[in-house]
PyMOL Python script that loads the backbone (N, CA, C, O; Angstrom):
from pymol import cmd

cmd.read_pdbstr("""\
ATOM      1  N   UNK A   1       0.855  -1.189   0.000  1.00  0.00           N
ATOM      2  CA  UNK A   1       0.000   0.000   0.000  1.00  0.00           C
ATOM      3  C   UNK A   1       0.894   1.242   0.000  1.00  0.00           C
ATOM      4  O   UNK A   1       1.745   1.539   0.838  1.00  0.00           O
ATOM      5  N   UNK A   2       0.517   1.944  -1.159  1.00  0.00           N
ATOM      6  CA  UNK A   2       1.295   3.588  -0.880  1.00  0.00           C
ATOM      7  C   UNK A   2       0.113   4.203   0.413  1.00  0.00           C
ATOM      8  O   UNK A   2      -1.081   4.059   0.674  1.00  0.00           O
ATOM      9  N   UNK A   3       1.472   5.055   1.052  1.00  0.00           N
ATOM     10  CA  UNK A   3       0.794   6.359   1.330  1.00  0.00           C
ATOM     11  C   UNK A   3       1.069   7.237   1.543  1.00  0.00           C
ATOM     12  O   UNK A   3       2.297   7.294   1.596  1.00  0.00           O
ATOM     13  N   UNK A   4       0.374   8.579   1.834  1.00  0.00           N
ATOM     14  CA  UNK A   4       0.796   9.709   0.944  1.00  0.00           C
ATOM     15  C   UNK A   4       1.968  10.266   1.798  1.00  0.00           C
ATOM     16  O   UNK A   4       2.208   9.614   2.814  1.00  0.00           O
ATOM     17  N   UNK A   5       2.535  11.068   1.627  1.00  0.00           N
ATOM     18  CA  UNK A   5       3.564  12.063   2.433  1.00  0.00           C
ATOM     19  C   UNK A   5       3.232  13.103   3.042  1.00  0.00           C
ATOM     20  O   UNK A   5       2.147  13.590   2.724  1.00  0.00           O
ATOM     21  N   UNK A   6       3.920  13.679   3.946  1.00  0.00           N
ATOM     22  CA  UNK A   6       3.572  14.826   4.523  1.00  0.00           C
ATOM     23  C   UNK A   6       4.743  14.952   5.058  1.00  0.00           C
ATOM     24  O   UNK A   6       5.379  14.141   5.731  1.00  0.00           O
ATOM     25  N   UNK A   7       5.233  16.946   4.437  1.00  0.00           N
ATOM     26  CA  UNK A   7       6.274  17.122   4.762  1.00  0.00           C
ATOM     27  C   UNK A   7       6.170  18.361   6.087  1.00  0.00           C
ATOM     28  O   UNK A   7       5.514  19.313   5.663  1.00  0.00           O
ATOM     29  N   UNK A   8       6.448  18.496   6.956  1.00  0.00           N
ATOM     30  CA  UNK A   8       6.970  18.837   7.746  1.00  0.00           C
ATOM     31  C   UNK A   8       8.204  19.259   8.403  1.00  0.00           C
ATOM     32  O   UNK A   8       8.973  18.321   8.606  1.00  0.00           O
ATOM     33  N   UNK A   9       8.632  20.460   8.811  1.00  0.00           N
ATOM     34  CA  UNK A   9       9.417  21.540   8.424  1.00  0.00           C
ATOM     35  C   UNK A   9       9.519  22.686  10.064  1.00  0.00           C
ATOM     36  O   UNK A   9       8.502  23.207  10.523  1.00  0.00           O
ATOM     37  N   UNK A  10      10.750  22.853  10.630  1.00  0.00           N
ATOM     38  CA  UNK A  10      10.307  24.071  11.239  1.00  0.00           C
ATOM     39  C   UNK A  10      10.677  25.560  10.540  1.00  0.00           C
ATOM     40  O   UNK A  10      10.759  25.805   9.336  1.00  0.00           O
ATOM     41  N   UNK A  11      10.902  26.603  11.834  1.00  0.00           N
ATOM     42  CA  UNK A  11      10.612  27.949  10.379  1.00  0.00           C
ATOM     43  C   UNK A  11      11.872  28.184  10.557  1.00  0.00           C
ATOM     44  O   UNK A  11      12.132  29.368  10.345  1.00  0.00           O
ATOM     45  N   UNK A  12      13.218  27.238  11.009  1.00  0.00           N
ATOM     46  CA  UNK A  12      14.423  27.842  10.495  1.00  0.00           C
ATOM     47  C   UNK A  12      14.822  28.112   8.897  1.00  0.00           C
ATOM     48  O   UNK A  12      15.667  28.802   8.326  1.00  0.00           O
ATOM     49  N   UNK A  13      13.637  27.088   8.432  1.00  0.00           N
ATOM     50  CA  UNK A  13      13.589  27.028   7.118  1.00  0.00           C
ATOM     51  C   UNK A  13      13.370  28.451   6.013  1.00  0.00           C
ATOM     52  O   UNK A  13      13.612  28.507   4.807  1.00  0.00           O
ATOM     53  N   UNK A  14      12.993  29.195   6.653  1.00  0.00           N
ATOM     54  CA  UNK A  14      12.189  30.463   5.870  1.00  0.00           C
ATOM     55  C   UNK A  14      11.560  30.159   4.444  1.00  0.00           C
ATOM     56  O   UNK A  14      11.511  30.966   3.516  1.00  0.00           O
ATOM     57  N   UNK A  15      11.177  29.097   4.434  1.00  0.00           N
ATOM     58  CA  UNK A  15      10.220  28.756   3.271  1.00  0.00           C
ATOM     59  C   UNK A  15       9.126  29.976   3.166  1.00  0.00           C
ATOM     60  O   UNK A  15       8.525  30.687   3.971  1.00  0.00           O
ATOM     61  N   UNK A  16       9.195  29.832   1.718  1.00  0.00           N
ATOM     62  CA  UNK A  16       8.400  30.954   1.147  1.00  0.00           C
ATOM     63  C   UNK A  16       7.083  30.231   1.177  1.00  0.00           C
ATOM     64  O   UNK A  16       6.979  29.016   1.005  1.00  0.00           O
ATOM     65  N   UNK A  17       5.816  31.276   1.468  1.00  0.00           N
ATOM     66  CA  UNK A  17       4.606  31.150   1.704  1.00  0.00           C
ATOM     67  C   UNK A  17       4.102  30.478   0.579  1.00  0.00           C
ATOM     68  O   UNK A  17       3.185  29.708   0.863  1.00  0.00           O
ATOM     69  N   UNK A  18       4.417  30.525  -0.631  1.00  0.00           N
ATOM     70  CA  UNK A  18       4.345  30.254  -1.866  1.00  0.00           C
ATOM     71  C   UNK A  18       4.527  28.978  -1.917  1.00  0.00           C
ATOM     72  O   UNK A  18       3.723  28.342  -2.597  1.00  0.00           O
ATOM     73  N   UNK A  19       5.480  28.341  -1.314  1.00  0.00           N
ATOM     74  CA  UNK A  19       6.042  26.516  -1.723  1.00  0.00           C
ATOM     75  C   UNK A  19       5.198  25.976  -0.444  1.00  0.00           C
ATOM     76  O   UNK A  19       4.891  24.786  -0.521  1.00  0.00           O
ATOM     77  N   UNK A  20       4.739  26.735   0.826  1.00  0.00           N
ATOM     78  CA  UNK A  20       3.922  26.050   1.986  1.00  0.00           C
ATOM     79  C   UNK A  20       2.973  25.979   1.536  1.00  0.00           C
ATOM     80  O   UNK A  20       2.627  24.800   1.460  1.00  0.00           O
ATOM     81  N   UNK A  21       2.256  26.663   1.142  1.00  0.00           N
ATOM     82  CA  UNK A  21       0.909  26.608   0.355  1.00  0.00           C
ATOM     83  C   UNK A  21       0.871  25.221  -0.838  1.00  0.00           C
ATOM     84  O   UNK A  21       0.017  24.335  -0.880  1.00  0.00           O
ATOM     85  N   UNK A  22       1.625  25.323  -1.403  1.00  0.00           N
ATOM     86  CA  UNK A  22       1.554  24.730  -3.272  1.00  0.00           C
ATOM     87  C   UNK A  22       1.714  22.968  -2.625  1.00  0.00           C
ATOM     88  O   UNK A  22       1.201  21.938  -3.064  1.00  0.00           O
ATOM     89  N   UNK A  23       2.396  23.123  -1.742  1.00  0.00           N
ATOM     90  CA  UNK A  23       3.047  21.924  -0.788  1.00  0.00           C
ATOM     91  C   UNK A  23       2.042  21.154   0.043  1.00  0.00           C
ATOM     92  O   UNK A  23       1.866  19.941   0.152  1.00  0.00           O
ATOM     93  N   UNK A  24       1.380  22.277   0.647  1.00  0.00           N
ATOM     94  CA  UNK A  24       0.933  21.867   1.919  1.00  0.00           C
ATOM     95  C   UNK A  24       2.072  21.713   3.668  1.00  0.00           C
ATOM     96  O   UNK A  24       2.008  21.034   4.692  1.00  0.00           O
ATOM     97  N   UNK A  25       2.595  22.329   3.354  1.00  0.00           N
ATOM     98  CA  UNK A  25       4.198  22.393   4.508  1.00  0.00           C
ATOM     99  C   UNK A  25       3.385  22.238   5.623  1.00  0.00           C
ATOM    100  O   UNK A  25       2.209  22.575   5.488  1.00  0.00           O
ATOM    101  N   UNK A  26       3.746  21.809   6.675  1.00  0.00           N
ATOM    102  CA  UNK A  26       3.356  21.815   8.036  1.00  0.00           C
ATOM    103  C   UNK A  26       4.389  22.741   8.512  1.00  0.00           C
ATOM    104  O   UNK A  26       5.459  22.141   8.406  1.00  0.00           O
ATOM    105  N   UNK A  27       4.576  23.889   8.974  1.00  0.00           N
ATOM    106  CA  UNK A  27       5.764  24.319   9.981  1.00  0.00           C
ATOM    107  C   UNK A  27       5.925  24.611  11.135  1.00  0.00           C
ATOM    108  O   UNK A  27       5.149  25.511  11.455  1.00  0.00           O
ATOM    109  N   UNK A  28       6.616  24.260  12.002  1.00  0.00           N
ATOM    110  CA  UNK A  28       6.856  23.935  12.999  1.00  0.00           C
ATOM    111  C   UNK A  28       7.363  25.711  13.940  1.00  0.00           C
ATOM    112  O   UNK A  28       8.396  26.221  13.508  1.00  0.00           O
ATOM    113  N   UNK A  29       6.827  26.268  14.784  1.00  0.00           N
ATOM    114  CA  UNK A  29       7.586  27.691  15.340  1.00  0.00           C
ATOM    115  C   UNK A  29       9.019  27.067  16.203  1.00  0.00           C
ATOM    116  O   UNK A  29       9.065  26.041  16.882  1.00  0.00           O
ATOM    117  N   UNK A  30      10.035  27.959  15.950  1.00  0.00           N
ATOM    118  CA  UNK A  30      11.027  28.204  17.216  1.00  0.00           C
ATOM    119  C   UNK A  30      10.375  29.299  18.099  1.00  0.00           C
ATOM    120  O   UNK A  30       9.319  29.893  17.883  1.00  0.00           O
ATOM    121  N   UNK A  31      10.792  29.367  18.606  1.00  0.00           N
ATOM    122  CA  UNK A  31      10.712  30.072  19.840  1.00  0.00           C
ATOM    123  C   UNK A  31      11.487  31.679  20.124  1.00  0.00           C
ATOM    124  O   UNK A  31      12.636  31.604  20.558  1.00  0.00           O
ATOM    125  N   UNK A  32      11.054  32.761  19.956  1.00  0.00           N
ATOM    126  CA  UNK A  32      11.916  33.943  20.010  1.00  0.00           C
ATOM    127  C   UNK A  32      12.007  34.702  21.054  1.00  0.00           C
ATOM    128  O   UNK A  32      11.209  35.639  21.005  1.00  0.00           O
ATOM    129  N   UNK A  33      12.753  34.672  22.116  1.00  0.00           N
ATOM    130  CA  UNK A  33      12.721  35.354  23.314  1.00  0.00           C
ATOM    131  C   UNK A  33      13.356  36.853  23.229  1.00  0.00           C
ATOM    132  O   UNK A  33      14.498  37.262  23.025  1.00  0.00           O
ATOM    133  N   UNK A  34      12.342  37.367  23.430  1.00  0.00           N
ATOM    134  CA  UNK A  34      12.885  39.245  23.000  1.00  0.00           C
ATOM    135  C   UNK A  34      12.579  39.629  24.376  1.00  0.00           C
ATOM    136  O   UNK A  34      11.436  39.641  24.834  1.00  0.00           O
ATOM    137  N   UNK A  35      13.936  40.029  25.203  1.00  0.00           N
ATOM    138  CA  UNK A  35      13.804  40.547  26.608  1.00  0.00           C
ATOM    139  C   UNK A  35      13.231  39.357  27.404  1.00  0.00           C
ATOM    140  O   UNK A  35      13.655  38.213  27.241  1.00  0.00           O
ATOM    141  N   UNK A  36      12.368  39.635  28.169  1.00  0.00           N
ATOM    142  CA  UNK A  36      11.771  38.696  28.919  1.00  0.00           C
ATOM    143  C   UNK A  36      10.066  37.930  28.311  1.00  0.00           C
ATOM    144  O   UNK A  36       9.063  37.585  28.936  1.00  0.00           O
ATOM    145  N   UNK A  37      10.339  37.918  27.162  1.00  0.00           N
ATOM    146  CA  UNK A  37       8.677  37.702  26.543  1.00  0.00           C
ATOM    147  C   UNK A  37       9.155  36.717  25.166  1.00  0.00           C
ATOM    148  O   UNK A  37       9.980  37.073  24.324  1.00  0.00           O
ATOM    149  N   UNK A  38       8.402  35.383  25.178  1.00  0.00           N
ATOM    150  CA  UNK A  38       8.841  34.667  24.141  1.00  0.00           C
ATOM    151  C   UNK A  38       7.145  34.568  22.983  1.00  0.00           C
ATOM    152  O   UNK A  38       5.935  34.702  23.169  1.00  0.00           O
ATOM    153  N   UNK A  39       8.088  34.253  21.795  1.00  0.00           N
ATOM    154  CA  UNK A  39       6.854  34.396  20.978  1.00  0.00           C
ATOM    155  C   UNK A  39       6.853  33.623  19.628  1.00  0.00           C
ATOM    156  O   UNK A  39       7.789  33.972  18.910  1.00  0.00           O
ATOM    157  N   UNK A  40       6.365  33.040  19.303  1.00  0.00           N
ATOM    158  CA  UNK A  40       6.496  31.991  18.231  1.00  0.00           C
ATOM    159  C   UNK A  40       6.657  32.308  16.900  1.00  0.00           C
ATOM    160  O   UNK A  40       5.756  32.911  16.316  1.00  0.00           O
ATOM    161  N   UNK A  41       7.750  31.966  16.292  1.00  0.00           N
ATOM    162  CA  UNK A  41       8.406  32.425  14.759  1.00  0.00           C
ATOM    163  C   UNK A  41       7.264  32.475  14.141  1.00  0.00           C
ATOM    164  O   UNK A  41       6.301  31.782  14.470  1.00  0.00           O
ATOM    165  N   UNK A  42       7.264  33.319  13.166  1.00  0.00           N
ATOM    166  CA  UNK A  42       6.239  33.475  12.104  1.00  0.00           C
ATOM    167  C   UNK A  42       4.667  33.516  12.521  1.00  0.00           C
ATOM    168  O   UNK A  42       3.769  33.849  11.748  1.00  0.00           O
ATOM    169  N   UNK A  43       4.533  33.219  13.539  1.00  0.00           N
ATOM    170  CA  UNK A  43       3.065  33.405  14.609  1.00  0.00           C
ATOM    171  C   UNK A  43       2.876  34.617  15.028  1.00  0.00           C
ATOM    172  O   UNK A  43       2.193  35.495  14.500  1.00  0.00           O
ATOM    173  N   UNK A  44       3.511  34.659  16.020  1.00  0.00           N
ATOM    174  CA  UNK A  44       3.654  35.617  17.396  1.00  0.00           C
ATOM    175  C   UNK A  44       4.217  36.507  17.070  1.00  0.00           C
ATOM    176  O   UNK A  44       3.894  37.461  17.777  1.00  0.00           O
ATOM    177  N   UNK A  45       5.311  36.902  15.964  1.00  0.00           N
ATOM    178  CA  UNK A  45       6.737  37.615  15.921  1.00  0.00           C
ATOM    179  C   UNK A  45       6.662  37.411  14.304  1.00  0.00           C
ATOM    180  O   UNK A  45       6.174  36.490  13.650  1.00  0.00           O
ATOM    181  N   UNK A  46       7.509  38.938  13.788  1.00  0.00           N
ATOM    182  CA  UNK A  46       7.882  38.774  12.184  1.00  0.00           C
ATOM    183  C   UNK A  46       9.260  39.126  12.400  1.00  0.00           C
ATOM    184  O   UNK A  46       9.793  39.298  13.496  1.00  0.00           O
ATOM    185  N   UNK A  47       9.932  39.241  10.965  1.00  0.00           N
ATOM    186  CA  UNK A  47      11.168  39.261  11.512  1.00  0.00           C
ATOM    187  C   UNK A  47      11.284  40.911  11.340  1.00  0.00           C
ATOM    188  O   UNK A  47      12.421  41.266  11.652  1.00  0.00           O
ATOM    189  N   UNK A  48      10.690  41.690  11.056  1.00  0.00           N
ATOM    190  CA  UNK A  48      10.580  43.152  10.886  1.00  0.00           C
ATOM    191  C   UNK A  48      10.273  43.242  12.605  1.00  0.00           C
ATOM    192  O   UNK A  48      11.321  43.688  13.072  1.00  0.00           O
ATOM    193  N   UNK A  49       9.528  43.067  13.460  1.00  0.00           N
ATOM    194  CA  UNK A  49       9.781  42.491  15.271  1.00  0.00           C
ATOM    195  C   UNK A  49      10.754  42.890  15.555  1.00  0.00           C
ATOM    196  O   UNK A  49      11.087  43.989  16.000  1.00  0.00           O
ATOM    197  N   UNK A  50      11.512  41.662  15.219  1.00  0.00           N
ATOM    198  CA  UNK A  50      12.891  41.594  15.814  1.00  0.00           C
ATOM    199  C   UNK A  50      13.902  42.505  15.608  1.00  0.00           C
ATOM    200  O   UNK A  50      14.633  42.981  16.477  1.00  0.00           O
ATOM    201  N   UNK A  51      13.925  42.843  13.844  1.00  0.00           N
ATOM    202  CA  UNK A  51      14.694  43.965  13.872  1.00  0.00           C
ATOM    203  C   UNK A  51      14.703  45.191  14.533  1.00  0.00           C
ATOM    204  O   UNK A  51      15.657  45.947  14.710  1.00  0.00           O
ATOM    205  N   UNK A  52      12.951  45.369  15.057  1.00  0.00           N
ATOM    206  CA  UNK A  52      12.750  46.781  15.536  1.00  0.00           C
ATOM    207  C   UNK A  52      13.178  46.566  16.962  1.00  0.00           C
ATOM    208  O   UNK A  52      13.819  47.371  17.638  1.00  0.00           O
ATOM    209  N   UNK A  53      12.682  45.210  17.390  1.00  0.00           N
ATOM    210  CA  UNK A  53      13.441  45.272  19.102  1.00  0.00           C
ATOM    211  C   UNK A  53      15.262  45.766  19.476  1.00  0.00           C
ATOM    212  O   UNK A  53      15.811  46.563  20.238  1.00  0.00           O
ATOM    213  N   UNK A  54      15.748  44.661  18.338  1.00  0.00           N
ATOM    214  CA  UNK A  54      17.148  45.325  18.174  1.00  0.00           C
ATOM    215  C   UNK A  54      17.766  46.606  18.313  1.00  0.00           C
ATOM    216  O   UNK A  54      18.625  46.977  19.113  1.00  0.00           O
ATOM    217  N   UNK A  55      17.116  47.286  17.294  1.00  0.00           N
ATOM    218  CA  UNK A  55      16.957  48.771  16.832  1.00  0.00           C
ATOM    219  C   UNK A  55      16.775  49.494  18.235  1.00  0.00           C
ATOM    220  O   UNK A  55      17.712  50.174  18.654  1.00  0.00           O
ATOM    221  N   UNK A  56      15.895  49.405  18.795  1.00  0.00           N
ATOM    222  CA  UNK A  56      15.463  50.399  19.780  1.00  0.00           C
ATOM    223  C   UNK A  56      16.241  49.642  21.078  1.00  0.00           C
ATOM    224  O   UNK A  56      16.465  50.565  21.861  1.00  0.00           O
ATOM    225  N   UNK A  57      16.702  48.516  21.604  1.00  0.00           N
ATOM    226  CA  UNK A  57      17.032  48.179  22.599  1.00  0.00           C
ATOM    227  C   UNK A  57      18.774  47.484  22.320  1.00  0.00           C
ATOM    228  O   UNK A  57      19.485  47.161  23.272  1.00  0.00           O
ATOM    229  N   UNK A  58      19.026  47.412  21.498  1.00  0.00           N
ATOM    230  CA  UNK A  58      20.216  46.565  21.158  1.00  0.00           C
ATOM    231  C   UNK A  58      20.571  45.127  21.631  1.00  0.00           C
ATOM    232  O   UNK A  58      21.662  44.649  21.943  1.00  0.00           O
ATOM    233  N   UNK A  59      19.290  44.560  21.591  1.00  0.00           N
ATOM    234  CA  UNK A  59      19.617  43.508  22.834  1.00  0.00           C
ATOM    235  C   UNK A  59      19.213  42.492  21.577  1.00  0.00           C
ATOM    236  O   UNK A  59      18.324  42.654  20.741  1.00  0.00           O
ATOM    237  N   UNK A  60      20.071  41.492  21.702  1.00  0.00           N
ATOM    238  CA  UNK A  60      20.001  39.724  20.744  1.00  0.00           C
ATOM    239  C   UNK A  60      18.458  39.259  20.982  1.00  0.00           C
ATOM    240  O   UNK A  60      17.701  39.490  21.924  1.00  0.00           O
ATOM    241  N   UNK A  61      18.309  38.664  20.019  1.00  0.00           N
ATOM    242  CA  UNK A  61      16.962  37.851  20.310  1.00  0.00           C
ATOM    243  C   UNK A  61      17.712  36.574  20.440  1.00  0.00           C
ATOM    244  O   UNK A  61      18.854  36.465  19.994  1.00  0.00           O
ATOM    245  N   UNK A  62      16.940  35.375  21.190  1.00  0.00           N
ATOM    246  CA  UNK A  62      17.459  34.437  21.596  1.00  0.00           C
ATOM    247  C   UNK A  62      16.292  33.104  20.953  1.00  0.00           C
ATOM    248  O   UNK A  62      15.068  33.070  20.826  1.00  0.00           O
ATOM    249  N   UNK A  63      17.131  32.359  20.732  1.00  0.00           N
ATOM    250  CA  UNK A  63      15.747  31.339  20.170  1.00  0.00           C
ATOM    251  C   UNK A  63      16.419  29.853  20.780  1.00  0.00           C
ATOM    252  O   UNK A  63      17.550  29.551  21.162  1.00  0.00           O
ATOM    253  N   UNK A  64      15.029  29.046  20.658  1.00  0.00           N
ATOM    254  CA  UNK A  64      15.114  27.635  21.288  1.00  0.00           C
ATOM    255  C   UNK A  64      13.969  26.707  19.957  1.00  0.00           C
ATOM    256  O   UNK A  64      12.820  26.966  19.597  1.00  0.00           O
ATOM    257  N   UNK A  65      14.721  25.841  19.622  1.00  0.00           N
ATOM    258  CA  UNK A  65      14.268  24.574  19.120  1.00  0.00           C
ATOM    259  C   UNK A  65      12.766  24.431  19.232  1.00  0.00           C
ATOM    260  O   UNK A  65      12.084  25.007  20.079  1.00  0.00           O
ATOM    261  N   UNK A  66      12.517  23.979  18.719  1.00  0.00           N
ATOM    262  CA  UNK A  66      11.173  22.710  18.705  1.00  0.00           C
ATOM    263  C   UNK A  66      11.217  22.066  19.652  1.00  0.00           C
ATOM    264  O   UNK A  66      12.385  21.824  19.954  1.00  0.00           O
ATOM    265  N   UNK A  67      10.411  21.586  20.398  1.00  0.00           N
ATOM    266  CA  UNK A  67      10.711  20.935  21.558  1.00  0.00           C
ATOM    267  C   UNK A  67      10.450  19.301  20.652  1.00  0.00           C
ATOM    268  O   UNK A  67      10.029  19.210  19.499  1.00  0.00           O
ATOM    269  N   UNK A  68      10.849  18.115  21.586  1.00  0.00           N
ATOM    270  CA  UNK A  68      10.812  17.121  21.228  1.00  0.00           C
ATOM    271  C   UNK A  68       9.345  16.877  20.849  1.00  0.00           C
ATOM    272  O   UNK A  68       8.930  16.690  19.705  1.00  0.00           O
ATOM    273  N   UNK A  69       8.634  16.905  21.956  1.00  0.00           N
ATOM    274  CA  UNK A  69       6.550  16.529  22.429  1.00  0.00           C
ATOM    275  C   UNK A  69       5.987  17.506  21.119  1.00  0.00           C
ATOM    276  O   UNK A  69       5.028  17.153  20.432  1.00  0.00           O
ATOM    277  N   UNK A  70       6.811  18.911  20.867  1.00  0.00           N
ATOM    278  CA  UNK A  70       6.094  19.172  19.659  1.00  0.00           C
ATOM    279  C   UNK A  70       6.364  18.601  18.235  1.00  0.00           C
ATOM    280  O   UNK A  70       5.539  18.562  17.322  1.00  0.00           O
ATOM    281  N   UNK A  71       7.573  18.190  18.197  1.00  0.00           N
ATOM    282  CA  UNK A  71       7.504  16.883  17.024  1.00  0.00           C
ATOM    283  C   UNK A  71       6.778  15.750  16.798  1.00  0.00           C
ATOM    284  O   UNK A  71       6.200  15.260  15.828  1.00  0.00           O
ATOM    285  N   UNK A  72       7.042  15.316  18.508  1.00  0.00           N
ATOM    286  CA  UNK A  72       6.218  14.101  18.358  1.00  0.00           C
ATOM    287  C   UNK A  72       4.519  14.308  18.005  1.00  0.00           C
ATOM    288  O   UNK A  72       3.800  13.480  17.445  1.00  0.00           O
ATOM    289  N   UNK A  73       4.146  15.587  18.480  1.00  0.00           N
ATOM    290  CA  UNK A  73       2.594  15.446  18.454  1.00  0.00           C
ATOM    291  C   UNK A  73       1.978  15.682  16.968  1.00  0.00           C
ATOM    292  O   UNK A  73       0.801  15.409  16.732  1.00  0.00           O
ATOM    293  N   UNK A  74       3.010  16.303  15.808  1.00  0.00           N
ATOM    294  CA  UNK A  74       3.009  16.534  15.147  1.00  0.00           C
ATOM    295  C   UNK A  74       2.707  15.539  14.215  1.00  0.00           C
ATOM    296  O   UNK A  74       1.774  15.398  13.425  1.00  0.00           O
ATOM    297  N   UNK A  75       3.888  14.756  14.531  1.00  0.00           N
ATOM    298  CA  UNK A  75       3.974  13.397  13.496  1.00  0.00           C
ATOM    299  C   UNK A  75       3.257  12.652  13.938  1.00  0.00           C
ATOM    300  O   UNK A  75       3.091  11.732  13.137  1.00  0.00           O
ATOM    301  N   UNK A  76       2.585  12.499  15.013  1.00  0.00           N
ATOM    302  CA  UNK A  76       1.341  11.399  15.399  1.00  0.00           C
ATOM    303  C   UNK A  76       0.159  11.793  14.785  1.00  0.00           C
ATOM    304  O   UNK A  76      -0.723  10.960  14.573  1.00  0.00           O
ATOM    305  N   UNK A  77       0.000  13.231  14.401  1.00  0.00           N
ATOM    306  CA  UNK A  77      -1.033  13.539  13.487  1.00  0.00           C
ATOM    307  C   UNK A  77      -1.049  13.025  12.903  1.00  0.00           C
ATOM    308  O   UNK A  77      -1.822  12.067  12.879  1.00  0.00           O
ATOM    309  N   UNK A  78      -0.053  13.341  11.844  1.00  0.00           N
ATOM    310  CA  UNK A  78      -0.429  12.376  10.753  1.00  0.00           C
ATOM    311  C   UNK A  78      -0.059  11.073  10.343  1.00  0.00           C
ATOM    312  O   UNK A  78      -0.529  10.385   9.437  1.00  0.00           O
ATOM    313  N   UNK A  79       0.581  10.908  10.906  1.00  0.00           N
ATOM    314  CA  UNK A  79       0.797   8.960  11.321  1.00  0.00           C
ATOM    315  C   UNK A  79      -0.324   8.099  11.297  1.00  0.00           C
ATOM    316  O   UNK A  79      -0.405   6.957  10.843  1.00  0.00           O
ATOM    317  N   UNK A  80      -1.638   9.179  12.144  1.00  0.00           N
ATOM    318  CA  UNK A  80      -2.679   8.263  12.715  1.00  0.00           C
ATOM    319  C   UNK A  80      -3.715   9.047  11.742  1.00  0.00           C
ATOM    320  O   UNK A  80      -4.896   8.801  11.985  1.00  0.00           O
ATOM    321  N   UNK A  81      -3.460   9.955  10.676  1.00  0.00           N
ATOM    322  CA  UNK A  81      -4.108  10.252   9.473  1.00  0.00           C
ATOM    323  C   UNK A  81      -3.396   8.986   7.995  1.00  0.00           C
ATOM    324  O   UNK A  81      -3.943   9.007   6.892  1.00  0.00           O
ATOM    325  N   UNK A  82      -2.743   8.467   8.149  1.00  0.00           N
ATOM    326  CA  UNK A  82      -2.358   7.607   7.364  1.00  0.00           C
ATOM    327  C   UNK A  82      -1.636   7.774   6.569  1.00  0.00           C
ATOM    328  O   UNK A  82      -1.659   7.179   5.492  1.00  0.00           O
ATOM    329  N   UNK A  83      -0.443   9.008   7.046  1.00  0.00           N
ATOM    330  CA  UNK A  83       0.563   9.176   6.258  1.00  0.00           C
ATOM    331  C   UNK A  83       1.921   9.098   6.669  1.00  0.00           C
ATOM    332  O   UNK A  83       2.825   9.272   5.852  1.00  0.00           O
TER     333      UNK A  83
END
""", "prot")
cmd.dss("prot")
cmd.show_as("cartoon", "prot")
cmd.util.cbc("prot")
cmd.orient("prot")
């Protein structure tokens, strides 16, 4: 039996909206901690955000991974969708 694929991706990727769409991409957020407030790539936060936090505060944005449980819950989606 084939079955189908599903690709899945986080947003270190900067995939263009264009190939997530045409695709169907699943993407996954990192995590962007600006000062004391975290906020989810491409969700929560653009990267025009970050530049302006920079800009006005000079301070690094800091980022963290995907957590493991959000991979896993990810791929059990569609695992248990039949792909």
């Amino acid at each position: 039996m084939i079955r189908p694929i599903k690709i899945i991706s986080d947003s270190t990727a900067d995939l263009p909206k264009e190939l997530v769409e045409k695709y169907d991409i699943q993407v996954l957020p990192l995590t962007v901690t600006l000062g004391e407030n975290n906020f989810k790539d491409g969700t929560e936060i653009s990267n025009q955000d970050i530049f302006k936090f920079y800009d006005e505060t000079k301070g690094l944005p800091k980022t963290s991974a995907v957590s493991v449980l959000e991979y896993t819950e990810a791929f059990t989606e569609w695992v248990e969708k039949g792909y």
